[in-house]
Phi, psi and omega in degrees: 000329196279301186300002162287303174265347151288019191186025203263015159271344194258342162292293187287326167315309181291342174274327151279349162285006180260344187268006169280333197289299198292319172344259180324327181287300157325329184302289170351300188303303191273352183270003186251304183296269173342323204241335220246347184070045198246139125284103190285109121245078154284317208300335146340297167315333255220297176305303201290341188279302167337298199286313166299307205306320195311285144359287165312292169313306199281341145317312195288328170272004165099339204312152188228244156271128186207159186181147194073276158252313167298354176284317189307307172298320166338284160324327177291288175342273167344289168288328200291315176314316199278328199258003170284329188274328189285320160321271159008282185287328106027309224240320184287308178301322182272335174268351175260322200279300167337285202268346187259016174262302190351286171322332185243012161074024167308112175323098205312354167287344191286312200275345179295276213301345158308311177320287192289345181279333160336311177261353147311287170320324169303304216273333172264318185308327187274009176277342177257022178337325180243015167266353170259048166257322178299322173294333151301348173095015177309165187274133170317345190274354162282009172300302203320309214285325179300309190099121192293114198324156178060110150174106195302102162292099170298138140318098196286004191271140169254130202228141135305133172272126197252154121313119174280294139208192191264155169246106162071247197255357207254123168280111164310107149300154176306298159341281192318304192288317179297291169329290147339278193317320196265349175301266173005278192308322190287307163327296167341292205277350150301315181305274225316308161334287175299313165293346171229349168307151139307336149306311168296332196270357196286319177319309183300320200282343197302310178344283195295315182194081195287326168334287195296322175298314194290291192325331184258040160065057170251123170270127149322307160347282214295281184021257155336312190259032185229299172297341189278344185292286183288348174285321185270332192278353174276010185230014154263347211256314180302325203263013133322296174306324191261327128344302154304319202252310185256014134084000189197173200214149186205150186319286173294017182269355171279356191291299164298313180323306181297296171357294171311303184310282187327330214254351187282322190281346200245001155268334173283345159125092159340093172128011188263137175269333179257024139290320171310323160329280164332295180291330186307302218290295184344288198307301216276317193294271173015289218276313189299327200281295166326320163310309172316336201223006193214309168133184186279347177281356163280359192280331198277336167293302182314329167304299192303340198275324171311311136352297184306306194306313218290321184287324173295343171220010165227102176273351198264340194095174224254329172252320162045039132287116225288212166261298192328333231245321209310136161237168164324000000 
């Protein structure tokens, strides 16, 4: 308790760039849930491709030690690779895993277990990465660029880390800000999206009530592959953020994280788009508070045990509106 209160702007600031990372990731979850009534979990997977495609690019440009108009460009490079990629595989998963149980109208225990061998199958391909180059006859030094299966892939871009200014006893790092900052913006302009767009309102009515959504001329479809769009590009973005702060990547690195994320969204109310949000910053503050006061070998229980209390006496999540329901 005492290291709690001696650090307790620095538990939190660092707890919201980490429940910003579960944020964006939860987004996925509940825009999947909310239209399709599904829990994707591939969608972990969906994040982990997204942090190598990031990893790739900026290796293919050479990116390094950077700081100014070129980190900046940098960053762009970066998100834009994670989340174009993450988008993708996202887009790939609802038309091979998805859409053809959808289609013959499969019993929703059909489409869990789809899920999950989808994010099994996501998760050894990428442990096996540099083997069809070799089945192919490539030369081995493209392992260096691939990176070796099973093996933790660094970030090849290097940011000095700056103190910026103080929150109280706490200096706000470049890091801190750049995490935050880009969280925010990306949350915004979705919500914003969904509540006014014409897309957005076809997501919501799809939400709500897709009989009635199709009669007014909504393709279901489009829909459908559009939440699926937007979910993986917020869980390509996260996994930019996450990067940044942990600096390496791994086959198997979506597994807790999505775990977590699922646990942001269903505190925040599954199928909500700003409970996820919500349930995100909670989970990363929680969690951060918990290490401190119980020790670190405790942050992972402490989500979890949070979870529990919070479904016990709010089963719906802390907002538990549904998307369809969601207005401007």
């Amino acid at each position: 308790m005492d290291l709690l209160l001696h650090h307790f702007w620095e538990f939190t600031i660092t707890g919201l760039a980490f429940g910003a990372i579960y944020a964006l990731i939860a987004l996925g979850y509940t825009l999947v849930y909310g239209v399709l009534r599904l829990i994707n979990f591939a969608h972990s997977e969906v994040f982990m491709w997204g942090s190598f495609a990031a990893v790739w690019m900026l290796l293919a440009i050479g990116a390094g030690k950077a700081s100014g108009l070129g980190l900046i460009g940098y960053l762009i490079v970066g998100f834009a690779s994670a989340m174009v990629m993450s988008a993708l595989v996202a887009l790939l998963l609802e038309f091979v895993a998805y859409r053809p149980l959808r289609k013959r109208n499969s019993p929703p225990l059909i489409a869990l277990i789809s899920a999950i061998g989808a994010s099994y199958t996501l998760s050894e391909a990428m442990g096996l990465r540099d083997k069809p180059f070799k089945w192919f006859g490539v030369d081995d030094n493209l392992a260096e660029y691939v990176g070796r299966p099973r093996e933790a892939s660094p970030l090849p871009l290097q940011i000095e880390v700056k103190r910026l200014f103080y929150v109280f006893d706490y200096h706000v790092s470049n890091i801190d800000l750049i995490v935050l900052g880009s969280a925010i913006v990306l949350m915004v302009v979705l919500d914003q999206f969904v509540s006014r767009s014409r897309l957005g309102r076809g997501i919501r009515a799809v939400a709500q009530d897709p009989e009635s959504a199709a009669l007014m001329g909504v393709n279901r479809d489009q829909v459908i592959r559009l939440t699926f769009v937007l979910g993986g590009a917020a869980a390509g973005a996260a996994a930019m953020m996450y990067l940044l702060k942990f600096g390496v990547t791994r086959y198997n690195s979506g597994f807790l994280l999505g775990v977590k994320a699922f646990t942001a969204a269903v505190l925040g109310g599954i199928g909500n788009l700003r409970g996820a949000l919500i349930g995100g910053f909670i989970l990363g503050v929680a969690e951060n508070y918990g290490s401190a006061i119980f020790g670190g070998e405790w942050k992972d229980v402490v989500s979890f045990v949070l979870l529990v209390v919070i479904l016990l006496f709010r089963p719906t999540g802390l907002l538990g509106e549904s998307l369809g329901k969601a207005r401007a």
